[in-house]
NUVEXDO-95188 format. One record per atom (N, C-alpha, C): residue in three letters; z, x negated, y negated. Coordinates in pm, whole numbers, padded with zeros to 5 digits, always signed. Example, Ala and Ser with C-alpha at 12.3 -4.5 7.8 and 13.67 -1.06 7.14 Angstrom:
ala+00780-01319+00569;ala+00780-01230+00450;ala+00780-01320+00330;ser+00708-01285+00225;ser+00714-01367+00106;ser+00787-01290-00003;
% end
This chain:
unk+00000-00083+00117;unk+00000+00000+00000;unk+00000-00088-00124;unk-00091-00067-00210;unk-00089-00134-00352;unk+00014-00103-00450;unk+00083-00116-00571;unk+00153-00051-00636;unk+00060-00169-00761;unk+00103-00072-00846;unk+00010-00063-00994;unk+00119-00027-01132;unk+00135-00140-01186;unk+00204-00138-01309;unk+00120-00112-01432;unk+00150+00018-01486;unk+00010+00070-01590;unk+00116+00069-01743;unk+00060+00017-01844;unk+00130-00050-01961;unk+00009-00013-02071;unk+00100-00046-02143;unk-00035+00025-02274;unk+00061+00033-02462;unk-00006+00008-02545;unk+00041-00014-02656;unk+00099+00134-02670;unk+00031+00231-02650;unk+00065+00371-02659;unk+00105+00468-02522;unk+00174+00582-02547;unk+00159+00704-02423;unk+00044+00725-02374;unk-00060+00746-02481;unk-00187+00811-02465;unk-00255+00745-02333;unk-00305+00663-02416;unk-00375+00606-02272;unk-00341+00579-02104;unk-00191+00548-02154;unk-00097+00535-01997;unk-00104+00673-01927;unk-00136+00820-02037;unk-00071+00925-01941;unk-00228+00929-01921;unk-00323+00925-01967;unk-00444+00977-01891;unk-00478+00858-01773;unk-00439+00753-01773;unk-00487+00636-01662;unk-00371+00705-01591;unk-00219+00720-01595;unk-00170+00802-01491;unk-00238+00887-01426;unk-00288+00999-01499;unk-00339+01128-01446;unk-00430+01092-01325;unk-00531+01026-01374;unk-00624+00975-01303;unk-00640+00926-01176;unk-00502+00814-01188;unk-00449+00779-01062;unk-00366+00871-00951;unk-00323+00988-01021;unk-00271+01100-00941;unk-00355+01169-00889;unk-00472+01196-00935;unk-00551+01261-00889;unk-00631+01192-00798;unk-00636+01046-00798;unk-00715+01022-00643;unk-00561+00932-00564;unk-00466+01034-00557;unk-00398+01006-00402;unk-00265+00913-00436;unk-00274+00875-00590;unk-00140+00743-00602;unk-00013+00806-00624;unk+00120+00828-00635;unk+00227+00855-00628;unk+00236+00770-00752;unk+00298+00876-00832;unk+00362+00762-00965;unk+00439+00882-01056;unk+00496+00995-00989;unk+00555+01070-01077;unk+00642+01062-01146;unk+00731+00972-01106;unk+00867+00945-01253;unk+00728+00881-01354;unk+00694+00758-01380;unk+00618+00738-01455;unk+00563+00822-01520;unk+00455+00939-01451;unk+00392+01041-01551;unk+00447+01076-01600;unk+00584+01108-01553;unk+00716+01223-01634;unk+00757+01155-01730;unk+00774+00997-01715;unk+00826+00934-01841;unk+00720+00945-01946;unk+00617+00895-01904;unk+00504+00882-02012;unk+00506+01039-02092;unk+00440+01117-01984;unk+00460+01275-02036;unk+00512+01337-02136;unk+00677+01255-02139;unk+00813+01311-02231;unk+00791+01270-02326;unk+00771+01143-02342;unk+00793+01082-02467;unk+00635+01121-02566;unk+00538+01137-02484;unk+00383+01238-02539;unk+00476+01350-02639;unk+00519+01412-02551;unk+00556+01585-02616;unk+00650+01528-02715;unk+00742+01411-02705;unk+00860+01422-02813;unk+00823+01372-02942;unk+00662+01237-02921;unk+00569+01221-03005;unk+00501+01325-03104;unk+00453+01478-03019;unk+00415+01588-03063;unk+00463+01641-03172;unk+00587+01675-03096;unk+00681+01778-03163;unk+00726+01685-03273;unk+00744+01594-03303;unk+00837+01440-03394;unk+00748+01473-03506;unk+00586+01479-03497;unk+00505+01453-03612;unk+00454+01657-03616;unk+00494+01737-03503;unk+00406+01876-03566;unk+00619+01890-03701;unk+00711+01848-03656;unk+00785+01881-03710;unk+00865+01784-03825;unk+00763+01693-03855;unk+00763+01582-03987;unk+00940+01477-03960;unk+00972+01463-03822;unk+01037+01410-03779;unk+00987+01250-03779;unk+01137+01130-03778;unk+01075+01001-03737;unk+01147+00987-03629;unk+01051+01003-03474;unk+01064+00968-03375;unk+01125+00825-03342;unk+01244+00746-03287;unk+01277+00653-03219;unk+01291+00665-03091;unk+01259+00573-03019;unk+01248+00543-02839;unk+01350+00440-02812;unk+01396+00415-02734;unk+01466+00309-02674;unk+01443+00322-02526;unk+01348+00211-02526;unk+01314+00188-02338;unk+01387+00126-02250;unk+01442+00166-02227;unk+01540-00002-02100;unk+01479-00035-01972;unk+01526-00153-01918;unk+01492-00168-01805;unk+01551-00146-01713;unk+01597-00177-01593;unk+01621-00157-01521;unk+01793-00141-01572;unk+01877-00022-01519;unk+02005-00024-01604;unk+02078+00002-01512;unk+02219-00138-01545;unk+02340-00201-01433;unk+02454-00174-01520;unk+02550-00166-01430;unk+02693-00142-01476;unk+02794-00037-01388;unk+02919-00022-01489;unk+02967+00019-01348;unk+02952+00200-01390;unk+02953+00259-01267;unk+02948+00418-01265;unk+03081+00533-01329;unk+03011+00553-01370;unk+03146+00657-01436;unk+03150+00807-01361;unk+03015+00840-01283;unk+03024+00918-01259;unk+03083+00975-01099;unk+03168+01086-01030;unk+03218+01057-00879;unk+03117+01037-00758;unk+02958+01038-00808;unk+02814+00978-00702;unk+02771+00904-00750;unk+02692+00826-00627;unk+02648+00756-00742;unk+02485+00806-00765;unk+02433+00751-00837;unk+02264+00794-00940;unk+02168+00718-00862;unk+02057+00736-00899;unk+01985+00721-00792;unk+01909+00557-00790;unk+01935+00528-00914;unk+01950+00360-00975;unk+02054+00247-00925;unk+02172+00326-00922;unk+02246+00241-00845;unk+02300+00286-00674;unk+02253+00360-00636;unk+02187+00387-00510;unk+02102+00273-00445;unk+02001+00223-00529;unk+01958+00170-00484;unk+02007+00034-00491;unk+02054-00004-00601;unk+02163-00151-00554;unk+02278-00117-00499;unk+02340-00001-00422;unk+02440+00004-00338;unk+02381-00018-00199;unk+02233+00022-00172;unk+02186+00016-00043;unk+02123-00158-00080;unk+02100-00198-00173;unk+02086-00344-00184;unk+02218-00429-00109;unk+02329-00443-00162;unk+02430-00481-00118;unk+02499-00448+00026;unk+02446-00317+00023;unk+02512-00292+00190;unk+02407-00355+00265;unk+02246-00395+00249;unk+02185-00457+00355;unk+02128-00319+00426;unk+02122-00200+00362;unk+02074-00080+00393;unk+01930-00035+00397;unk+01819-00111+00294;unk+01747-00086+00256;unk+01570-00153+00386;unk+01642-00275+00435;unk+01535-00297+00516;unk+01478-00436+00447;unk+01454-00435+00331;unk+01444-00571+00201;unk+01443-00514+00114;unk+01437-00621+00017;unk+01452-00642-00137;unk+01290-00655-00165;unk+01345-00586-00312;unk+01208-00612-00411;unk+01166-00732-00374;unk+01062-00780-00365;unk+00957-00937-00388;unk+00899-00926-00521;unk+00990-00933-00608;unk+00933-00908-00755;unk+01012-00920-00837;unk+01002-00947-01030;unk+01033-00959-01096;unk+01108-00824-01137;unk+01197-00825-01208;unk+01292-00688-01305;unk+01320-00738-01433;unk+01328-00625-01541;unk+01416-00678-01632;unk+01503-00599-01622;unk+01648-00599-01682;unk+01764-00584-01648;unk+01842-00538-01767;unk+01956-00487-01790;unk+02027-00442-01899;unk+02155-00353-01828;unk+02231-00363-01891;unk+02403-00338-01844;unk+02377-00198-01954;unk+02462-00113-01896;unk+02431+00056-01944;unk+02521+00010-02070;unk+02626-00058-02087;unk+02713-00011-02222;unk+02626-00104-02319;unk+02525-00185-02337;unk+02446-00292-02416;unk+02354-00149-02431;unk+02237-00049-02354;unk+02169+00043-02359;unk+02258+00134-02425;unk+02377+00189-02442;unk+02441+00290-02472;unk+02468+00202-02701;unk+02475+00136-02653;unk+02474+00079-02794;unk+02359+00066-02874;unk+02215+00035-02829;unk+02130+00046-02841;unk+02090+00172-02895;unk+02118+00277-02812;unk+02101+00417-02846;unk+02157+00437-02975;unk+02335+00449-02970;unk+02353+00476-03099;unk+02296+00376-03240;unk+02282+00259-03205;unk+02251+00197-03324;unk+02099+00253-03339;unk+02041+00273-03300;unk+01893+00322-03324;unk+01915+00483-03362;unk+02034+00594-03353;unk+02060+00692-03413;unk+02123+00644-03516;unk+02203+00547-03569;unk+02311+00543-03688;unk+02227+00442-03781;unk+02109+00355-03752;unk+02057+00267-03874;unk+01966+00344-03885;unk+01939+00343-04049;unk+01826+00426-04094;unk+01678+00379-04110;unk+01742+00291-04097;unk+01544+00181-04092;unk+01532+00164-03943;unk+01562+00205-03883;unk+01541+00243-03737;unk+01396+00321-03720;unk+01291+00288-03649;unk+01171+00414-03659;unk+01125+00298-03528;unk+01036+00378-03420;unk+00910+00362-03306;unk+00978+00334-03187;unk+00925+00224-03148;unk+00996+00211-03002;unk+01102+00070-03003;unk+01223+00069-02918;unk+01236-00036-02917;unk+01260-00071-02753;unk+01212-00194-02674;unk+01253-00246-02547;unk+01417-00281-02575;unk+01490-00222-02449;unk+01611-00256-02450;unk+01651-00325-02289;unk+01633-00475-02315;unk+01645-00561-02160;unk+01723-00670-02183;unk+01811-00746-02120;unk+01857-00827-02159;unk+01804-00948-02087;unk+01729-00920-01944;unk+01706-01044-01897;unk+01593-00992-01777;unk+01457-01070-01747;unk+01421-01051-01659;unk+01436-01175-01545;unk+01419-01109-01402;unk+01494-01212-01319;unk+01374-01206-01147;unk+01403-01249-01060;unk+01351-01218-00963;unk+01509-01206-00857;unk+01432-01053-00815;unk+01558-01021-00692;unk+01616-01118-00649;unk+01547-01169-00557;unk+01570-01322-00466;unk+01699-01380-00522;unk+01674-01402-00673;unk+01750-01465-00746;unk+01861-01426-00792;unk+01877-01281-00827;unk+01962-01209-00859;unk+02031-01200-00707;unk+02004-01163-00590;unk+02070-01155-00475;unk+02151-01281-00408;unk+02087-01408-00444;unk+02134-01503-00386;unk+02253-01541-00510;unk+02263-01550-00602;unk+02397-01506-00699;unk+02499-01451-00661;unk+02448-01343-00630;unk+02546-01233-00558;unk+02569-01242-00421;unk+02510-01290-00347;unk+02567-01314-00184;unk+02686-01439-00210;unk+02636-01506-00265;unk+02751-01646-00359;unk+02876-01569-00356;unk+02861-01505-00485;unk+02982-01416-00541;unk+03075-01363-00424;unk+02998-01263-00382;unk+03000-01153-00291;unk+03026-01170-00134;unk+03056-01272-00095;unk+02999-01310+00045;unk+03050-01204+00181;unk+03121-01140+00124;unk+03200-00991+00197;unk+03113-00885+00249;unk+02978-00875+00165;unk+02885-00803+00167;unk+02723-00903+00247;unk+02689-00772+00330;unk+02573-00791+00366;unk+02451-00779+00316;unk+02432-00833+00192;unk+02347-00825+00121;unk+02164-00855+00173;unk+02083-00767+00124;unk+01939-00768+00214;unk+01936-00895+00208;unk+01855-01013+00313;unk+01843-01089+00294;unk+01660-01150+00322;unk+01604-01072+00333;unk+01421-01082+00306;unk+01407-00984+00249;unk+01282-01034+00163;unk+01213-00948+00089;unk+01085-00833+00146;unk+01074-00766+00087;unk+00954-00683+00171;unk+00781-00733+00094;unk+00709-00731+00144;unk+00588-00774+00166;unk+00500-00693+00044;unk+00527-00633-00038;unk+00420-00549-00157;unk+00346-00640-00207;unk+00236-00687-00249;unk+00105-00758-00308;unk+00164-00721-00457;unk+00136-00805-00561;unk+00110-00779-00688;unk+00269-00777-00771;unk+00374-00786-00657;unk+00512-00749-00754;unk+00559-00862-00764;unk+00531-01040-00744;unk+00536-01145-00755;unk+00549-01175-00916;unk+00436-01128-01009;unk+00369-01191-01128;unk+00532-01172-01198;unk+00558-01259-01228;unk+00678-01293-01379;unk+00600-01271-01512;unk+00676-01145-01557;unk+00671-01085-01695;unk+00791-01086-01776;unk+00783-01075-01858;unk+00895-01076-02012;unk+00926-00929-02069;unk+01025-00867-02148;unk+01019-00781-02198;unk+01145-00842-02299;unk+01058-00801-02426;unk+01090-00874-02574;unk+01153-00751-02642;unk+01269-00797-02627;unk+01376-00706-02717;unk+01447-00743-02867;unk+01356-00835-02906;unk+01345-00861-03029;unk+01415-00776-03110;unk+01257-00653-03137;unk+01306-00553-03250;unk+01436-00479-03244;unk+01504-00456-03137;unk+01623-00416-03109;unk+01758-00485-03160;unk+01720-00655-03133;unk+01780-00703-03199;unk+01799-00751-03333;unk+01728-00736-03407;unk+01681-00756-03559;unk+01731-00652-03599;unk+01735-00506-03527;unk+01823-00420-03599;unk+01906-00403-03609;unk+01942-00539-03519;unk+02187-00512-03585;unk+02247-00490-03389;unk+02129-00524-03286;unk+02273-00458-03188;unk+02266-00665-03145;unk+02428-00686-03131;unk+02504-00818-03107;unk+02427-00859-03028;unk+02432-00834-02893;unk+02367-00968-02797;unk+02375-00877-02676;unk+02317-00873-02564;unk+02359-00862-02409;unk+02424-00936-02291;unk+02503-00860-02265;unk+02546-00930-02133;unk+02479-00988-02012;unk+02485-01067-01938;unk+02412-01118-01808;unk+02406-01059-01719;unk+02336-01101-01673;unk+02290-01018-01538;unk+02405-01040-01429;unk+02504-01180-01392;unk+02614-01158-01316;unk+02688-01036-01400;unk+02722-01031-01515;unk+02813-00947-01567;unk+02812-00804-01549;unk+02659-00771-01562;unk+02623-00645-01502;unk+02650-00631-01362;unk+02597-00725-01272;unk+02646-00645-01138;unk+02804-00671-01079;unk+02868-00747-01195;unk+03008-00781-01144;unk+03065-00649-01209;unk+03040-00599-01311;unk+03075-00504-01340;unk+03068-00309-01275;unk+02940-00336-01200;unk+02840-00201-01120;unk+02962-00280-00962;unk+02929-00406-00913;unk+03031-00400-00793;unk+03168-00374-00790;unk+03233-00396-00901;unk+03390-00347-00913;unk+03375-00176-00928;unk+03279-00131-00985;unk+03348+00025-00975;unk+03262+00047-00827;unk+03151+00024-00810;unk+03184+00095-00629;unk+03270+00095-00593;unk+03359-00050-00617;unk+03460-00069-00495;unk+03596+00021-00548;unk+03600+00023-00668;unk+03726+00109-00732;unk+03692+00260-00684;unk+03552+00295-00638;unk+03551+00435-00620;unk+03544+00436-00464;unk+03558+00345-00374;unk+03593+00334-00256;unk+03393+00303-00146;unk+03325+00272-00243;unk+03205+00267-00181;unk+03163+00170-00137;unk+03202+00061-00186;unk+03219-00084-00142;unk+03344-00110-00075;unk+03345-00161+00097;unk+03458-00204+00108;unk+03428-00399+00187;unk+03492-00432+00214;unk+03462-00610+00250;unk+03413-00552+00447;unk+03434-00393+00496;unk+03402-00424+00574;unk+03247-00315+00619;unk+03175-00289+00492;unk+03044-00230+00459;unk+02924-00308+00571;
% end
């Protein structure tokens, strides 16, 4: 199976190259839905003389507040338990939810705030991020091969610049994030040393 990372200065073009690809046979529905949303919130922003702000994140770590867990850290709980079969063979960028939760409000509370901003603090390769954490972690059976997808190799960047120029401090690391996402599993009893 191929997988296809579709990017674009705008919605526009991403949701019709989505469409396209849905229609001959590809699976990519969170994507359309993301692209989709932010189309209509574009819409409605300019039919209702609104200034639209975005804040995109990447991939988002930390610990759970909620009593399940989401379907994001689901998937690094079945990472860590060794549940999943392998790990990504690919690059992520990364961001700890309370650095994204700040992001948000500072992009609601500064007024020269306007378009999109990337909110990532670090891109990494699994491999790398896992072998950190088996270090850390060694209690846990963490996946230890990767799975075989074509094309999820290429190392990319995501420049959170403008985010930062508008006033939010700095981000946390990527250990910090998952030291932070592994202590509340384990505080909520989902992680134990004998998983």
């Amino acid at each position: 199976m191929k997988e296809y990372c579709v990017t674009g200065a705008t919605g526009f073009v991403a949701s019709h190259l989505i469409k396209a690809l849905l229609q001959n046979g590809c699976s990519m529905w969170y994507a359309y839905a993301k692209t989709l949303g932010e189309k209509t919130a574009q819409k409605v922003a300019e039919e209702k003389n609104l200034d639209l702000v975005v804040v995109h994140p990447s991939f988002v770590i930390g610990p759970l507040l909620a009593p399940y867990v989401t379907s994001s850290l689901k998937y690094v709980l079945d990472l860590i338990k060794g549940a999943k079969g392998a790990y990504p063979n690919g690059y992520c960028g990364f961001v700890h939810v309370e650095d994204l939760v700040a992001a948000h409000i500072l992009a609601m509370e500064e007024s020269k705030a306007s378009g999109r901003y990337i909110c990532s603090s670090s891109v990494a390769h699994w491999s790398d991020v896992l072998a950190g954490l088996r270090t850390k972690y060694p209690m846990y059976p963490f996946e230890t091969k990767p799975n075989n997808n074509e094309g999820d190799r290429n190392q990319h960047s995501m420049d959170a610049t403008k985010i930062l120029q508008l006033g939010l401090p700095s981000f946390k690391s990527i250990p910090e994030m998952f030291d932070d996402c592994i202590k509340s599993f384990e505080d909520k009893g989902m992680l134990s040393s004998a998983s």
